[in-house]
LUMMAR-859011 format. One record per residue (C-alpha): x, y, z. Coordinates in steps of 0.2 Angstrom, whole numbers. Layout:
! LUMMAR-859011
<pt x="X" y="Y" z="Z"/>
...
END
This chain:
! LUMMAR-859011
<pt x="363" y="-41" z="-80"/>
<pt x="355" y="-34" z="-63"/>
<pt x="337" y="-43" z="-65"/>
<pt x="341" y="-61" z="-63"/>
<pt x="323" y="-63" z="-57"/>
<pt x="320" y="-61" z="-76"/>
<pt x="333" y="-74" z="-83"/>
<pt x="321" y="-86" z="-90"/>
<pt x="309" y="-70" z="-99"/>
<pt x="328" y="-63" z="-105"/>
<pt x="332" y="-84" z="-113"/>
<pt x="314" y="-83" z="-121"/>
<pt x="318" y="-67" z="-132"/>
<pt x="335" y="-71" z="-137"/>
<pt x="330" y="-89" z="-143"/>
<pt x="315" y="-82" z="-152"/>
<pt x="317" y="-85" z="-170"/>
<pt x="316" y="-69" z="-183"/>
<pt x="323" y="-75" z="-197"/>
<pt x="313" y="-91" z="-202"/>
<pt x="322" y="-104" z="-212"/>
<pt x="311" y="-107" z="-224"/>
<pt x="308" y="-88" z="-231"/>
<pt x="314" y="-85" z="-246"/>
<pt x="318" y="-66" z="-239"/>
<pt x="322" y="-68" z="-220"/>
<pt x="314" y="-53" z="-209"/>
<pt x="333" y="-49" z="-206"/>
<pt x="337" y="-47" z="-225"/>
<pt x="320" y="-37" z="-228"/>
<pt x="323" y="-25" z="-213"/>
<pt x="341" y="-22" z="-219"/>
<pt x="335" y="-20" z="-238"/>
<pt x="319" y="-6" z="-232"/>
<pt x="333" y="3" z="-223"/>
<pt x="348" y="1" z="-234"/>
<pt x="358" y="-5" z="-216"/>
<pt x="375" y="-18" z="-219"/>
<pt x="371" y="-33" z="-214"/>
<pt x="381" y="-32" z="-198"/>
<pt x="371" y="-17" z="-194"/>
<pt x="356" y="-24" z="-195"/>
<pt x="361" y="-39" z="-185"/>
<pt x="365" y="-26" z="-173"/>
<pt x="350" y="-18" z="-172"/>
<pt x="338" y="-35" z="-171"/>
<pt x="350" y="-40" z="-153"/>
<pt x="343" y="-20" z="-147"/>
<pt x="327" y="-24" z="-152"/>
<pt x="328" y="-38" z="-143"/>
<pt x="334" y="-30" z="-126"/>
<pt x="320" y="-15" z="-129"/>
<pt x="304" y="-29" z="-130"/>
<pt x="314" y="-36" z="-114"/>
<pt x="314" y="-18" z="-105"/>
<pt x="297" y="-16" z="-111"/>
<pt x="293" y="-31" z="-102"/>
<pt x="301" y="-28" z="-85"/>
<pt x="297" y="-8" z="-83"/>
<pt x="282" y="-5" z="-75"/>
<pt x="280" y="9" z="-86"/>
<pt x="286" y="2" z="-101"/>
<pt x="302" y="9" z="-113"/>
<pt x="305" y="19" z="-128"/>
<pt x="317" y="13" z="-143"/>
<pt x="328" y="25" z="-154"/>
<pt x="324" y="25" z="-174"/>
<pt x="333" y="10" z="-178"/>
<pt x="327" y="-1" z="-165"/>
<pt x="308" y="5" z="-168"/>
<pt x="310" y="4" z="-188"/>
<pt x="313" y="-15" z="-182"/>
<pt x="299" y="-15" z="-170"/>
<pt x="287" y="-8" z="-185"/>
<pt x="293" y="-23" z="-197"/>
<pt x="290" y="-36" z="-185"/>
<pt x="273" y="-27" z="-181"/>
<pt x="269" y="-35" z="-200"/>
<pt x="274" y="-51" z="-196"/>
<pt x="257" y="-53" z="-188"/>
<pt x="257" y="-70" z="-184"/>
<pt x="274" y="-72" z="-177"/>
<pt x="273" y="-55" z="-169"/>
<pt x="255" y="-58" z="-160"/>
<pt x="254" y="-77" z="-157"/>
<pt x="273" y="-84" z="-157"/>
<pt x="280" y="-68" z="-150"/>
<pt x="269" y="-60" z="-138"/>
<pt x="257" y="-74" z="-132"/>
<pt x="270" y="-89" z="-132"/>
<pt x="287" y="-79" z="-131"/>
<pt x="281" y="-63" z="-119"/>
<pt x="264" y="-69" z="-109"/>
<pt x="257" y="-52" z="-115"/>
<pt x="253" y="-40" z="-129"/>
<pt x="263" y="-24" z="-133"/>
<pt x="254" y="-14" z="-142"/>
<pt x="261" y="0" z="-155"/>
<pt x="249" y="16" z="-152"/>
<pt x="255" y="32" z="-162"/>
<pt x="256" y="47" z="-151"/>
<pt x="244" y="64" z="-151"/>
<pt x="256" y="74" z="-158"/>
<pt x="261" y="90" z="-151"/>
<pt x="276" y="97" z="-143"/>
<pt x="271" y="92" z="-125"/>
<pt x="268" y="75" z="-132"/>
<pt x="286" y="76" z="-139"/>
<pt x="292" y="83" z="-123"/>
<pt x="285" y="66" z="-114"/>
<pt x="291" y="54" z="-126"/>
<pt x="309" y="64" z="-125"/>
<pt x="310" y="60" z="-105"/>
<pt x="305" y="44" z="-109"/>
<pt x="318" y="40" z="-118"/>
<pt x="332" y="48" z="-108"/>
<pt x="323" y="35" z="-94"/>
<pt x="324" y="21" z="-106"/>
<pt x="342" y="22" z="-109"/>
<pt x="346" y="24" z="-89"/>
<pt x="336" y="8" z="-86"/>
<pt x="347" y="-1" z="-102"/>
<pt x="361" y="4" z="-93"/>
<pt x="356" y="-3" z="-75"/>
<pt x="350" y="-18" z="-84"/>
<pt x="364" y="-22" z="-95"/>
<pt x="376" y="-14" z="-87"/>
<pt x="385" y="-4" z="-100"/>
<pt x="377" y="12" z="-110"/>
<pt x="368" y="8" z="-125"/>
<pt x="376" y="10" z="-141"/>
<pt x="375" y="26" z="-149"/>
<pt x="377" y="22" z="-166"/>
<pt x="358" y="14" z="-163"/>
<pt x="353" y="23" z="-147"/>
<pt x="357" y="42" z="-149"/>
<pt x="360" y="51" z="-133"/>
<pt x="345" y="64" z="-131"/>
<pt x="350" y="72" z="-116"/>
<pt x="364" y="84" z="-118"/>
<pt x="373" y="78" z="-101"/>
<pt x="374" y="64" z="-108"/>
<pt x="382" y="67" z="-125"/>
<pt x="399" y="69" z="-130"/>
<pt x="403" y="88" z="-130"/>
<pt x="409" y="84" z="-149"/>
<pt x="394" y="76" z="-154"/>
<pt x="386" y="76" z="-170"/>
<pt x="367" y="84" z="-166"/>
<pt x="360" y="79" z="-182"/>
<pt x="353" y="63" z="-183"/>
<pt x="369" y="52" z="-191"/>
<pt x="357" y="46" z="-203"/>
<pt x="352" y="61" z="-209"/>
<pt x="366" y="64" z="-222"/>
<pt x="366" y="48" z="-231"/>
<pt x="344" y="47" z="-233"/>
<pt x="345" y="64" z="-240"/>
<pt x="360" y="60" z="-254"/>
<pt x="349" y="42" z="-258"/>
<pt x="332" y="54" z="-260"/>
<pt x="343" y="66" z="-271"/>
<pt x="351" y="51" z="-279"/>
<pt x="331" y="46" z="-282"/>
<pt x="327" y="64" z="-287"/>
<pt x="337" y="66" z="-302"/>
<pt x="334" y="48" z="-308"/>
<pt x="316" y="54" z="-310"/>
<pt x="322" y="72" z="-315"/>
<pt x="332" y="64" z="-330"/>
<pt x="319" y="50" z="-334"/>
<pt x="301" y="54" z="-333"/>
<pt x="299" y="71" z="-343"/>
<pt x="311" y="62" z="-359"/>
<pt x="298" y="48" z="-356"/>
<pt x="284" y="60" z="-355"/>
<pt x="292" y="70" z="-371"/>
<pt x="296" y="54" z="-381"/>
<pt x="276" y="47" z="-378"/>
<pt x="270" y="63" z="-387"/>
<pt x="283" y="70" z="-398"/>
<pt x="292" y="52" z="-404"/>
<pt x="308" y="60" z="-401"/>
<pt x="320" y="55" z="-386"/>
<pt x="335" y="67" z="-387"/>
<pt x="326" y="82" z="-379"/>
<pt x="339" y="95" z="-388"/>
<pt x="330" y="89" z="-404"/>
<pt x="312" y="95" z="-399"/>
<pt x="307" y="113" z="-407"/>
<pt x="305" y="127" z="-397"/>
<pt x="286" y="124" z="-393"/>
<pt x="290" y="107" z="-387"/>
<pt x="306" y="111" z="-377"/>
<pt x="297" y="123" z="-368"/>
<pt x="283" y="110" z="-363"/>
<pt x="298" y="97" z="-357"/>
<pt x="307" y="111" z="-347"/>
<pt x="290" y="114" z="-338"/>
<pt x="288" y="96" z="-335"/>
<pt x="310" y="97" z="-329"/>
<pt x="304" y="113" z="-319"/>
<pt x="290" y="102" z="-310"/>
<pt x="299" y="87" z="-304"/>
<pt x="316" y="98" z="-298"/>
<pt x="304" y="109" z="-285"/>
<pt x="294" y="94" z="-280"/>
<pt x="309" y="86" z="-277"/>
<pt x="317" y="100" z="-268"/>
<pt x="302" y="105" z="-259"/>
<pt x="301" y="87" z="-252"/>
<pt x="319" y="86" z="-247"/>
<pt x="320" y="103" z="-237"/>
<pt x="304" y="96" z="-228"/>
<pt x="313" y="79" z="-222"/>
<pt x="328" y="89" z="-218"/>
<pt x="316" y="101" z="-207"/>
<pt x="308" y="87" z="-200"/>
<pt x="324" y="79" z="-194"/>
<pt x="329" y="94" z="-185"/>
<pt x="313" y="97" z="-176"/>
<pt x="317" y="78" z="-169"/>
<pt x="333" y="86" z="-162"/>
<pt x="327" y="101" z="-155"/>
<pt x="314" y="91" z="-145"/>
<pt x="328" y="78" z="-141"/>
<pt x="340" y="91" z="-136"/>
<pt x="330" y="106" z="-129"/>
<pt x="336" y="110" z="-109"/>
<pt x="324" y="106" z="-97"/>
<pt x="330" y="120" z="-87"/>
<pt x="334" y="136" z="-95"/>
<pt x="331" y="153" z="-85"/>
<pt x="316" y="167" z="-95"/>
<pt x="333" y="176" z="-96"/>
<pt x="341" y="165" z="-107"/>
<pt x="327" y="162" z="-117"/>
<pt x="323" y="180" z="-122"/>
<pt x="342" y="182" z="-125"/>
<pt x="343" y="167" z="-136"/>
<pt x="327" y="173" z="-145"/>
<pt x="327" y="192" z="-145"/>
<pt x="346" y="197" z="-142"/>
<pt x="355" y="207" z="-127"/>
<pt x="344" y="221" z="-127"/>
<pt x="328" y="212" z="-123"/>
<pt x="336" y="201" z="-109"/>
<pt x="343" y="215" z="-100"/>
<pt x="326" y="223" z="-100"/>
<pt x="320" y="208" z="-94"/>
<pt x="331" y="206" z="-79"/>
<pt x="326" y="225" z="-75"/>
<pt x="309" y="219" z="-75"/>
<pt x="313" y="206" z="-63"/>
<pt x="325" y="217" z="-51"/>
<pt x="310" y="232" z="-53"/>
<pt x="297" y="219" z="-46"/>
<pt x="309" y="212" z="-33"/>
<pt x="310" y="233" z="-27"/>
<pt x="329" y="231" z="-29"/>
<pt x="327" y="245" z="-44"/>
<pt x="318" y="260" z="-47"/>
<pt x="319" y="275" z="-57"/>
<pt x="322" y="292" z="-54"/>
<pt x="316" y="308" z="-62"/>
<pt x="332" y="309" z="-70"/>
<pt x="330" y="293" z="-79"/>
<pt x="343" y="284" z="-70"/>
<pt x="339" y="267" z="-62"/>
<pt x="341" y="269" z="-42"/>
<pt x="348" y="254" z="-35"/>
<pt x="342" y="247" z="-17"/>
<pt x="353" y="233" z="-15"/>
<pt x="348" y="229" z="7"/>
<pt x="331" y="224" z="-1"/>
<pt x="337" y="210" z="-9"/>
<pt x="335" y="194" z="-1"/>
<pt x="341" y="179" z="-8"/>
<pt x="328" y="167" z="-18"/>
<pt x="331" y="148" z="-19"/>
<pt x="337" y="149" z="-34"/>
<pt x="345" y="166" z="-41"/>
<pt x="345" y="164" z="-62"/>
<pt x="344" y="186" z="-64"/>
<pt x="361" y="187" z="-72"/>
<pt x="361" y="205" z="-67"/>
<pt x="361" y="202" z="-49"/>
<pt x="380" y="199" z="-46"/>
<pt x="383" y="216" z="-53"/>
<pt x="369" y="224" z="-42"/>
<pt x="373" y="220" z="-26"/>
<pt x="391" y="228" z="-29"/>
<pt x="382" y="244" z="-32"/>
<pt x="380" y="254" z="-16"/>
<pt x="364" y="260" z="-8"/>
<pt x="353" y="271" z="-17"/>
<pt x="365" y="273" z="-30"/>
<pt x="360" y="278" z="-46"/>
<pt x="367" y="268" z="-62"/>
<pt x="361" y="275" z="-81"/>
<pt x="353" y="261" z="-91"/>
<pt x="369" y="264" z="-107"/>
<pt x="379" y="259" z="-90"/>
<pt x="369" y="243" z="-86"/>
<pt x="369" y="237" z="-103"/>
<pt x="389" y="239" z="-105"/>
<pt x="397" y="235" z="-87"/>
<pt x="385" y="223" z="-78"/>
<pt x="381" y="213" z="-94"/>
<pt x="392" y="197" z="-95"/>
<pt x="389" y="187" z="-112"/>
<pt x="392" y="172" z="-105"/>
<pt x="381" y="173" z="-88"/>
<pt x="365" y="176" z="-101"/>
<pt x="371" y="159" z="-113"/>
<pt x="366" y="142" z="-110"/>
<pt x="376" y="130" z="-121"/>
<pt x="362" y="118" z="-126"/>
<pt x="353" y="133" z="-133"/>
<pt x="366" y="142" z="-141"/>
<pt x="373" y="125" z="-149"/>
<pt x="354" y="121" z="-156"/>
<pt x="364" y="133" z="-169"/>
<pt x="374" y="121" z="-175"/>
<pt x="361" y="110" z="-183"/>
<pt x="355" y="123" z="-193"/>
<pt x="376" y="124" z="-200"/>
<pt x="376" y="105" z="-205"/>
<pt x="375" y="108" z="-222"/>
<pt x="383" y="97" z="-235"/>
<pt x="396" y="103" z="-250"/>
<pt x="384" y="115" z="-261"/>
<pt x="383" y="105" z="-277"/>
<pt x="376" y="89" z="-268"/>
<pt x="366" y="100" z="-258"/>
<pt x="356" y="108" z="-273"/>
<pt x="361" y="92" z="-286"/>
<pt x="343" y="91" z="-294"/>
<pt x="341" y="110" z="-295"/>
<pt x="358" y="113" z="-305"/>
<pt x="355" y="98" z="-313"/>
<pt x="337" y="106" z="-318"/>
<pt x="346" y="125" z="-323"/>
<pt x="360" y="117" z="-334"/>
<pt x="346" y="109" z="-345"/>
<pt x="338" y="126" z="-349"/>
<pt x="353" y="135" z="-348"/>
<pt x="359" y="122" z="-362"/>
<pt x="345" y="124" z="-373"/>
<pt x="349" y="146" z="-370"/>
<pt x="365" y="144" z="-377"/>
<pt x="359" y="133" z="-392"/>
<pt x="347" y="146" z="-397"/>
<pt x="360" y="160" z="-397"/>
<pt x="371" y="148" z="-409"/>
<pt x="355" y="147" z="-421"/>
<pt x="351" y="161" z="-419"/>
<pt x="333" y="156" z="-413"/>
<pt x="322" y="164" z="-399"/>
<pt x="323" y="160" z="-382"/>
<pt x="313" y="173" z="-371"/>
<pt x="298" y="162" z="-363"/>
<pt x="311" y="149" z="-359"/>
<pt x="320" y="162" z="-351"/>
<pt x="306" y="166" z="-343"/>
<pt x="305" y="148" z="-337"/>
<pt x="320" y="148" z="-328"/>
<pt x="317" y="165" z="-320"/>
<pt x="300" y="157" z="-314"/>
<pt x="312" y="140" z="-308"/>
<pt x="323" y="151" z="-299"/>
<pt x="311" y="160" z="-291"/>
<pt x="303" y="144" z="-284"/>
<pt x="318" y="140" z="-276"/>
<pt x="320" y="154" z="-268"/>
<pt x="302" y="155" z="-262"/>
<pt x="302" y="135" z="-255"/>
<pt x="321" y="140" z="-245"/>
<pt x="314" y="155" z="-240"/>
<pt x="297" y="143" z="-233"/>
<pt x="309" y="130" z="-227"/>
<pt x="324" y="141" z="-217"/>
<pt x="331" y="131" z="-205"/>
<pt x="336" y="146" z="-193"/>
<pt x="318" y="153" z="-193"/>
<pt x="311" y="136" z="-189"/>
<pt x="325" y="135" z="-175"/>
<pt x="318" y="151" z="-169"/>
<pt x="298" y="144" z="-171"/>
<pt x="304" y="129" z="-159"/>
<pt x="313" y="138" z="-147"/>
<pt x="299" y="153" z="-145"/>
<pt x="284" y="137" z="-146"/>
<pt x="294" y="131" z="-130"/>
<pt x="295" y="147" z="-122"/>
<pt x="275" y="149" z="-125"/>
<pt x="272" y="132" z="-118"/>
<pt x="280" y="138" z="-102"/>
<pt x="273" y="154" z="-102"/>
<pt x="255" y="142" z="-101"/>
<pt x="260" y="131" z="-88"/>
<pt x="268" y="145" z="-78"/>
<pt x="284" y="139" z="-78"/>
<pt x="292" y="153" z="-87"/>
<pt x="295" y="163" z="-71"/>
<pt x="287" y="164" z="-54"/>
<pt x="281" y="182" z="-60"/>
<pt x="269" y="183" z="-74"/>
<pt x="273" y="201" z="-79"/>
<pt x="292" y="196" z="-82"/>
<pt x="288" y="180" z="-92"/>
<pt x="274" y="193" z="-101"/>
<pt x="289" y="207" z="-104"/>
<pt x="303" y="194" z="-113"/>
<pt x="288" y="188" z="-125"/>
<pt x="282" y="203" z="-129"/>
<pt x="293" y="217" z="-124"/>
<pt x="289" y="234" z="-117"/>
<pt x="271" y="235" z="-124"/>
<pt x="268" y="225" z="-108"/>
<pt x="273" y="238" z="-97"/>
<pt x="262" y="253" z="-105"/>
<pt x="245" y="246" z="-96"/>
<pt x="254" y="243" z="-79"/>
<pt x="255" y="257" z="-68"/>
<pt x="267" y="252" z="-55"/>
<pt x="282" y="250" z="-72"/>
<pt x="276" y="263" z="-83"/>
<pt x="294" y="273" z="-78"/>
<pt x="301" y="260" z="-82"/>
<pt x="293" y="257" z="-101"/>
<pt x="297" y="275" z="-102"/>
<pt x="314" y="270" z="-101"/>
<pt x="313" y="256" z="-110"/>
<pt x="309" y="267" z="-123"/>
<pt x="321" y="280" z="-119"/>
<pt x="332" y="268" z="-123"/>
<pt x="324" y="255" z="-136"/>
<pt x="332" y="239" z="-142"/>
<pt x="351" y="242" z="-149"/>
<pt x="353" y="231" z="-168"/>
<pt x="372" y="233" z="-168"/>
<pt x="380" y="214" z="-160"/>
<pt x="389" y="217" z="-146"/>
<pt x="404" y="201" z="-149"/>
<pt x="411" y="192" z="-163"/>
<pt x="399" y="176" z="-159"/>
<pt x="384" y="190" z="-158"/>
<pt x="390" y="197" z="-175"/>
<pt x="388" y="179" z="-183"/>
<pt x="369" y="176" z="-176"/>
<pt x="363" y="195" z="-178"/>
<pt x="357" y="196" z="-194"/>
<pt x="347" y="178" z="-194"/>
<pt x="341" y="185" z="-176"/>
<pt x="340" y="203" z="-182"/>
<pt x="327" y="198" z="-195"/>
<pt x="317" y="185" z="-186"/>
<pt x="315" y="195" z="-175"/>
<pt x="310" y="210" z="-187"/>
<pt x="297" y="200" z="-195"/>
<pt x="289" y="193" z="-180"/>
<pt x="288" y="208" z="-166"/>
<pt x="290" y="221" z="-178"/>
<pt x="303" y="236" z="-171"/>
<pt x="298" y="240" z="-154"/>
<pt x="314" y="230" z="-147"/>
<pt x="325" y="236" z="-161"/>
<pt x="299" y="48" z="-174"/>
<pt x="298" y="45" z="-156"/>
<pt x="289" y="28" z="-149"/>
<pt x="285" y="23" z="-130"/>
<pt x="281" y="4" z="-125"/>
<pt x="273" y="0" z="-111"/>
<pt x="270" y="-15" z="-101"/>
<pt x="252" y="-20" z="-110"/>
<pt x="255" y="-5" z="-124"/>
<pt x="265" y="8" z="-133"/>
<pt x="266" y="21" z="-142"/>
<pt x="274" y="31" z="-158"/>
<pt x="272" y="48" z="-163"/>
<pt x="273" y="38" z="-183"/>
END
């Protein structure tokens, strides 16, 4: 460790004592039983909780923990006396406090960076990275290129909650059902009855599914915010957002502002490659192919869009990989495990109607109605749209702050597309080609053919066709976005 200046405050918070001897449920047990950790997990988690309180203490502007390390934090927040007096007065010579965040992407976006500073300073500290298993990487450079973006966690809370979720599927509507009709076996209750326990079986399921696609959105919007790149060109973003067509627009827009394009009567671009003068920092991906255009030459838009685009010049990896989370998926029958569970016991009682020869239209009905609902709440819940949602909320945020792109009309045009260009002037041959030659559907590569129809239908449904937990600690306070 670096900071010997703070060996004494480092002796204090590893001699401090969690785990009192005389509990009958030490804090170690009871944080490893909340969170259903191993034992040796957990003890692994208390020693980084432990060096987190001690950053907290040394850094001027406090540190962040992971999940696992906070989860710990928020337990020994309830220890009031130990925590408050032992801990901070006697142990620390300060209070940390625990304040919850305002919420919000920009608060999301601080807490991120704040966390990527954390784990640097853990690592000057310590000398040695902190464990990923407990401190997730948040910052793509810093990550494995093989890395799992998903919280590791992720997988096993859902399979526990579904675990949970057909225990009270199975239990509470027979308990329900036996309290009023005295019978337990539910394929003994006549046909009014059945009906009122398959509505009570319909019930539970969608709750329990609704509830599950929600924490399974909620954890990717962690990753997204962890993972988003903090620099990523208005040309990516309208590419990764709105597809070829739109970014290449886009680019024109620029090149036309920059008076390194214009349009002739013909309805070819004119190109005027000596005007170009070399920014700071060139991120048009159509520039390279420009300036090997000669002087004045004229170039037709179909022309642009085949030989000067290159895929690869328009990607960034950290976006395209955000896809990736939205592929995590689990082997179909755990992933819908309460919602089979839930059709088999109607589809049951259909087949023992048939052999009786009884009716069985409103239970039919039923399981139409079921179905429907699930449909509905994966429709609610698609986890390519909300990529989409967090993706295009991050490009509005810089569109606000002006850091979309030095010029407002370009940022303006990869939002919104050519309507932009139909009240300025200046562009308007430019819209007109735009219109000329609107937004092509059809996916240009074998990758693009994968994304296009997601892409092809959010895009449908939000612009229309005219382009066819994280925690801070400070050194007296912290904070959690709980």
């Amino acid at each position: 460790m670096h900071l010997v200046e703070h060996q004494n405050l480092w002796n204090n918070i590893q001699q401090f004592v969690l785990d009192e001897p005389n509990a009958t449920i030490t804090f170690s047990k009871k944080l490893a039983g909340q969170q259903k950790w191993s034992v040796a997990y957990t003890e692994r988690v208390i020693a980084e909780y432990r060096k987190f309180i001690f950053l907290c203490c040394i850094s001027p502007k406090g540190a962040s923990p992971s999940k696992p390390v906070d989860e710990a934090w928020h337990l020994h927040l309830t220890y009031t006396q130990s925590y408050w007096n032992e801990f901070c007065k006697k142990t620390l010579g300060r209070d940390l406090h625990h304040y919850p965040s305002n919420g919000g992407s920009q608060e999301d976006h601080k807490h991120t960076t704040w966390y990527d500073d954390t784990l640097k300073l853990y690592e000057s500290v310590f000398g040695v990275q902190a464990p990923a298993d407990i401190w997730p990487q948040s910052i793509e450079k810093h990550a494995p290129e093989d890395a799992p973006w998903v919280a590791p966690e992720l997988q096993y809370l859902l399979l526990k909650d579904r675990v949970q979720n057909v225990a009270v599927l199975l239990v509470a509507p027979l308990v329900i059902s036996l309290y009023f009709t005295g019978k337990f076996f539910p394929y003994t209750l006549n046909g009014e009855q059945f009906l009122y326990y398959y509505a009570m079986v319909v019930a539970v399921a969608l709750i329990a599914f609704y509830l599950l696609q929600k924490k399974k959105l909620l954890y990717m919007k962690q990753t997204v915010d962890a993972r988003f790149p903090t620099e990523v060109s208005v040309f990516q973003l309208a590419h990764f957002l709105y597809g070829k067509q739109r970014a290449i627009q886009t680019c024109l827009v620029d090149l036309y502002r920059r008076n390194l394009v214009s349009v002739n009567d013909k309805g070819k671009i004119v190109v005027h490659r000596n005007s170009y003068q070399e920014p700071a920092k060139e991120d048009n991906p159509l520039v390279p192919a420009m300036l090997i255009e000669a002087e004045n030459s004229s170039v037709h838009y179909k022309a642009i869009a085949d030989d000067w685009y290159k895929q690869k010049s328009f990607e960034r990896p950290e976006l395209e990989k955000l896809f990736s989370i939205t592929d995590q998926t689990e082997p179909f029958f755990v992933e819908y495990l309460v919602v089979i569970i839930a059709f088999i016991i109607g589809i049951v009682r259909v087949f023992q109607g048939l052999q009786h020869g009884s009716p069985f239209d409103f239970l039919v009905t039923e399981i139409i109605f079921f179905i429907a609902g699930v449909v509905f709440i994966l429709y609610k819940f698609s986890s390519k749209n909300f990529l989409f949602d967090k993706v295009e909320e991050r490009m509005m945020e810089k569109a606000g702050d002006k850091s979309l792109h030095s010029d407002e009309v370009v940022g303006d045009f990869a939002l919104n597309g050519k309507t932009v260009l139909d009240w300025l002037p200046k562009v308007l041959m430019l819209g007109t080609l735009f219109a000329t030659f609107p937004v092509i559907r059809a996916p240009a590569t074998a990758a693009e053919r994968t994304l296009s129809p997601y892409r092809g239908d959010y895009r449908d449904k939000r612009w229309g066709n005219d382009d066819a937990g994280d925690s801070t600690c400070g050194s007296d306070s912290c904070g959690s976005s709980d």
